[in-house]
C-alpha positions in Angstrom: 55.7 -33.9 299.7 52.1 -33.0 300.3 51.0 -36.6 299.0 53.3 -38.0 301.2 52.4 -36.4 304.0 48.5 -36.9 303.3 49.3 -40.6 303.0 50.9 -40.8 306.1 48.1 -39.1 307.9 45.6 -41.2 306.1 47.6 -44.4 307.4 47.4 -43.7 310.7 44.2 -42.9 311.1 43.0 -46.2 309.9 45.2 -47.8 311.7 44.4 -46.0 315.1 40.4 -45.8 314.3 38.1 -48.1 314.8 35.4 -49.7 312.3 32.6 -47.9 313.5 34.5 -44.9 313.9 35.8 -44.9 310.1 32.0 -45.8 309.4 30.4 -42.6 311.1 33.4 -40.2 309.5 32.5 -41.8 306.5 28.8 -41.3 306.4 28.9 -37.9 307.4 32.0 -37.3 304.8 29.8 -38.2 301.8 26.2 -37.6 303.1 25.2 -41.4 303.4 21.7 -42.3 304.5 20.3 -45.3 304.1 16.7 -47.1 303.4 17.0 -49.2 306.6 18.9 -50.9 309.1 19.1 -53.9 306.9 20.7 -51.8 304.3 22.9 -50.3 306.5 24.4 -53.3 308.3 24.5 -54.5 304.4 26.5 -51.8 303.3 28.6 -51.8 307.1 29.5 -55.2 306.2 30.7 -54.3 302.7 32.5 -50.8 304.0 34.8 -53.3 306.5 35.7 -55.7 303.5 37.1 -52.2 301.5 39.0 -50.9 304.5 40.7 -54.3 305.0 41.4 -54.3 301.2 42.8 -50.8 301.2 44.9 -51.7 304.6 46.3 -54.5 302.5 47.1 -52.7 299.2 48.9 -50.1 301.0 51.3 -51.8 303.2 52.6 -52.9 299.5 52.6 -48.9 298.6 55.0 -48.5 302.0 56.9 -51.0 301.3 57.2 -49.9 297.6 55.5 -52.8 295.9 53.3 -50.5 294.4 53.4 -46.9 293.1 49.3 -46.3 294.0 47.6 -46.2 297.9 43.8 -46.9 298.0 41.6 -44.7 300.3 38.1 -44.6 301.5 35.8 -42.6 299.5 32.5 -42.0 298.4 32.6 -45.6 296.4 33.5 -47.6 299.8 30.0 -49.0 300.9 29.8 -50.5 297.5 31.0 -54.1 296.0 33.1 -54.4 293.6 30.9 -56.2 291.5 28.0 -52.9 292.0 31.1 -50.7 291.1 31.7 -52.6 287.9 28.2 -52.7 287.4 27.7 -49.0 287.8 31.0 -48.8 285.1 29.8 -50.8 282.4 26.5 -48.4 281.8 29.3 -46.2 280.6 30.1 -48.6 278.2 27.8 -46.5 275.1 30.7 -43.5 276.3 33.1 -45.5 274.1 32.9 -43.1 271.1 33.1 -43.7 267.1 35.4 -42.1 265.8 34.6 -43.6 262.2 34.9 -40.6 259.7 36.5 -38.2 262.1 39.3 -36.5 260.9 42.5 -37.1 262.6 44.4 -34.7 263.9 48.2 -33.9 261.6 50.5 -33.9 264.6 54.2 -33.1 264.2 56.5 -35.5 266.2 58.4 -34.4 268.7 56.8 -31.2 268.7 55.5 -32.1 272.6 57.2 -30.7 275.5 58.6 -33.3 278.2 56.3 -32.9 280.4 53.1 -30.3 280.7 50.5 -29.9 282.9 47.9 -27.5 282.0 45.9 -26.6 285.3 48.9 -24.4 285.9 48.3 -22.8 282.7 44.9 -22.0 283.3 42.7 -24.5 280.7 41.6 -26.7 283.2 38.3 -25.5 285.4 37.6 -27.5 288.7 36.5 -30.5 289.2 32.8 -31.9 289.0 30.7 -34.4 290.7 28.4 -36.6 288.1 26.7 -38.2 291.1 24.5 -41.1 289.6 24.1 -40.0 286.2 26.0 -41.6 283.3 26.8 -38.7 282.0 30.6 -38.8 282.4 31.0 -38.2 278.5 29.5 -35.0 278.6 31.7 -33.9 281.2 34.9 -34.9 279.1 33.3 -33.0 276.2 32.8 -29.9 278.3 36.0 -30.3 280.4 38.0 -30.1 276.4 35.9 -27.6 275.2 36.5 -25.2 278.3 40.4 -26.1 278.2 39.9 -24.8 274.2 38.2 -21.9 275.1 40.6 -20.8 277.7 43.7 -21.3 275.8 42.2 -19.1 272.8 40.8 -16.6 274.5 41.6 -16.7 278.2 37.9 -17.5 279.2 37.5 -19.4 282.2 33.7 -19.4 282.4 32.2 -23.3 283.4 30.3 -24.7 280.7 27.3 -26.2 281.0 27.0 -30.5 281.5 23.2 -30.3 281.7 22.9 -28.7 278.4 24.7 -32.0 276.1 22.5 -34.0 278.6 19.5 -32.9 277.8 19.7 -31.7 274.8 21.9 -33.7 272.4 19.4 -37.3 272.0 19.0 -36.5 268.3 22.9 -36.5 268.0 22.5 -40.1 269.6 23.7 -39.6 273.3 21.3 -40.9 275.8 22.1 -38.6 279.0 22.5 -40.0 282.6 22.5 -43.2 281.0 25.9 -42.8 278.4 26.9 -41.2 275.3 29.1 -40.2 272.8 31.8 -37.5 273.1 31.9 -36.6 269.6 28.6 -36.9 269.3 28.4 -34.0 272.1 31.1 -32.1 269.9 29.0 -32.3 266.7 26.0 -31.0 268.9 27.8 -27.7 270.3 29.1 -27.4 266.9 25.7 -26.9 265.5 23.9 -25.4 268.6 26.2 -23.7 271.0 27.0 -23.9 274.4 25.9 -22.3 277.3 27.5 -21.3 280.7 26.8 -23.5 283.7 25.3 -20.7 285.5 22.6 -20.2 282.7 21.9 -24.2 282.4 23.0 -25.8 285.9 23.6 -29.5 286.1 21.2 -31.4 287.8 22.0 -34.5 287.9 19.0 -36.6 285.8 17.7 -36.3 282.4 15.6 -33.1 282.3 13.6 -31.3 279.1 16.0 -29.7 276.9 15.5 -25.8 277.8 18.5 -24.3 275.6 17.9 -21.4 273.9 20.0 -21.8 270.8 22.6 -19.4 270.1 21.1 -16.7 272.6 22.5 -17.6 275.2 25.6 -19.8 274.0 28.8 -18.8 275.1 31.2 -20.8 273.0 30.7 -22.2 269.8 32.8 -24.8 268.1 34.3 -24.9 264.4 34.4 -28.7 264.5 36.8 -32.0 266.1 39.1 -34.0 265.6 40.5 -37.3 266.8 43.6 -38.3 267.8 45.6 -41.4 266.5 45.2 -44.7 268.8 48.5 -44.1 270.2 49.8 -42.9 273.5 52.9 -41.0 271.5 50.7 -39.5 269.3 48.0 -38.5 272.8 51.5 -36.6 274.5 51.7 -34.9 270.8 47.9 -33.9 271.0 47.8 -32.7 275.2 51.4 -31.0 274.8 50.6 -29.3 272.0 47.1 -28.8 271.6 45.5 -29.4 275.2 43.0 -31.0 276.9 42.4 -34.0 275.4 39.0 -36.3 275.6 39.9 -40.3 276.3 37.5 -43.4 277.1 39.1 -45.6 279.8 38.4 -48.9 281.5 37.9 -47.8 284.9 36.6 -50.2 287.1 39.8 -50.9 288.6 39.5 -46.9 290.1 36.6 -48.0 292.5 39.7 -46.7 295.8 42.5 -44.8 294.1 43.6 -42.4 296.8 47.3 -41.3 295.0 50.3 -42.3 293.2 51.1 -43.1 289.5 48.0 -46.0 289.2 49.7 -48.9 287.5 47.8 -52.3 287.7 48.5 -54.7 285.2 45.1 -55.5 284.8 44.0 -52.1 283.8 43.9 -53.0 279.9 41.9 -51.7 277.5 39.9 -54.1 276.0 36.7 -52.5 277.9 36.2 -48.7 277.7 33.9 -47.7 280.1 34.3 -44.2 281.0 34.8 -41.1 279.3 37.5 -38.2 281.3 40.2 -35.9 280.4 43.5 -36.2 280.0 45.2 -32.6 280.8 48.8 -33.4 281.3 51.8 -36.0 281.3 55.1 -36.1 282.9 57.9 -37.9 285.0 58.1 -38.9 288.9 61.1 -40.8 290.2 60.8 -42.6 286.6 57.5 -43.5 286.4 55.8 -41.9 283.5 52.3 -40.9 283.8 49.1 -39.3 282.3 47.2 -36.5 284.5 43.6 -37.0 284.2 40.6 -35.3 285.1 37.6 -37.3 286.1 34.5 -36.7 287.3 33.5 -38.2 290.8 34.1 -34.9 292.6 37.3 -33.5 294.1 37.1 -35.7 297.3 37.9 -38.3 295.2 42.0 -39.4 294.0 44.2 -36.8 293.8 41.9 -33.7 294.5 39.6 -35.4 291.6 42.2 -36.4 289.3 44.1 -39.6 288.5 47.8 -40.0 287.8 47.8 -43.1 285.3 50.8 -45.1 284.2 52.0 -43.8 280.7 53.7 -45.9 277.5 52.7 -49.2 278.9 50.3 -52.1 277.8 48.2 -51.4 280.9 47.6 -47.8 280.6 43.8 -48.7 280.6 43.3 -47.7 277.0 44.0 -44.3 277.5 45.2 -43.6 273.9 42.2 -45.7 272.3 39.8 -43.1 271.5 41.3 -39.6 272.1 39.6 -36.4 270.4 39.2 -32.5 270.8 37.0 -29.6 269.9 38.0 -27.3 267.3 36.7 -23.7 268.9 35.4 -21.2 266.9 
């Protein structure tokens, strides 16, 4: 009810605003400056072209044509092509999961349906800003859902750390990485909290201090079999799961069960979390966490189409942290 309700508001206020009105509530929304008034008529222009787009995807969404709305967001003063763009330096997120051993999952051992923010193992939603380093926040986001199902901690983990730190396990930072290869560092160095080692946003000089200050400390990881049966397996039995997606087609999600045809899996592009699955009016879908701050989707999450060919590749390259 709440989404419905939040869609209707959103409807009618583009509909009843103008252009320039959206424009100002959208630069002071997300903080936008810009380098001149070039830029800005530049990026005015390309701001109408996404509110027209949005207008038009969602009169499909009322008329139920479609089971997603677009919104305006942080991403809206951006092309399509920039967004894909920005996407495809995720591309070294796809992981390797040559070698890994795969998780022994029992089938039919999942529950229906299971959503583990209300249990507790899944801490808010971050922002990555313009760094690349959405696979470190998929590792983190699984290794916090691990810890807190163990032992009850709740304490954010920190991004900054597998950022900076984990080159020599062949992650790059801002600009992509590996989320196993941010497993195998914690496994051999530890992992501090995010208040100790704050995320910054940019490649900084590793300052970890080892295991002094770590607060978790992993056992090893595991991945999952390319299958979205054997993914429900892994999040309902396990948890928190980390997937690569192809997520260009994202760029204005507002809500709904996202289910474009196009959304295939042939490019994976960004690394996020998947942290539940269930049912709605007979859609099946995945919960998943991203990264692009809680303004963004669904309060920062994503409800993606589940046992489809255009589930965007979701089940592809699914592993977890084994903690310690």
């Amino acid at each position: 009810m709440k989404l419905i309700i939040a869609f209707a508001v959103l409807i009618v206020s583009i509909s009843a605003a103008s252009d320039q009105e959206l424009w100002a509530d959208f630069k002071k929304t997300h903080g936008k400056t810009y380098k001149s008034l070039k830029e800005e008529k530049l990026r005015y222009n390309i701001f109408q072209d996404t509110v027209r787009q949005i207008a038009e995807h969602n009169v499909k969404y009322e008329n139920g044509e479609s089971t997603y709305y677009l919104a305006i967001n942080k991403f809206s003063d951006i092309t399509d092509e920039e967004f894909r763009a920005m996407m495809m330096e995720n591309v070294a997120s796809r992981p390797s999961l040559e070698g890994v051993e795969q998780a022994n999952l029992t089938v039919g051992a999942a529950p229906e349906s299971i959503d583990w923010r209300s249990k507790g193992a899944v801490l808010p939603v971050r922002a990555q800003g313009h760094c690349g380093g959405c696979w470190a926040f998929s590792a983190v986001a699984s290794v916090e859902g691990q810890a807190a199902i163990k032992s009850g901690s709740q304490i954010p983990l920190s991004v900054q750390q597998l950022i900076d730190c984990s080159t020599s396990y062949g992650n790059h930072g801002c600009n992509g990485g590996l989320t196993i290869s941010g497993f195998k560092y914690i496994q051999y160095n530890g992992l501090e909290s995010e208040a100790d080692y704050p995320f910054r946003g940019v490649d900084t000089t590793c300052k970890a201090n080892g295991y002094g200050r770590s607060v978790v400390k992993l056992t090893g990881y595991k991945q999952v079999e390319a299958s979205e049966l054997s993914l429900k397996e892994a999040v309902g039995t396990i948890g928190p799961i980390s997937i690569t997606v192809y997520a260009t087609l994202w760029k204005s999600y507002g809500g709904g069960i996202f289910n474009n045809e196009l959304c295939l899996g042939d490019t994976l592009n960004h690394g996020v979390t998947a942290v539940g699955y269930g049912v709605e009016n007979g859609e099946k879908f995945w919960t998943i966490k991203n990264s692009w701050g809680a303004e963004w989707g669904e309060s920062g999450y994503i409800r993606l189409i589940r046992d489809t060919n255009h589930s965007c590749g979701v089940e592809q390259m699914a592993s977890y942290p084994i903690v310690a």
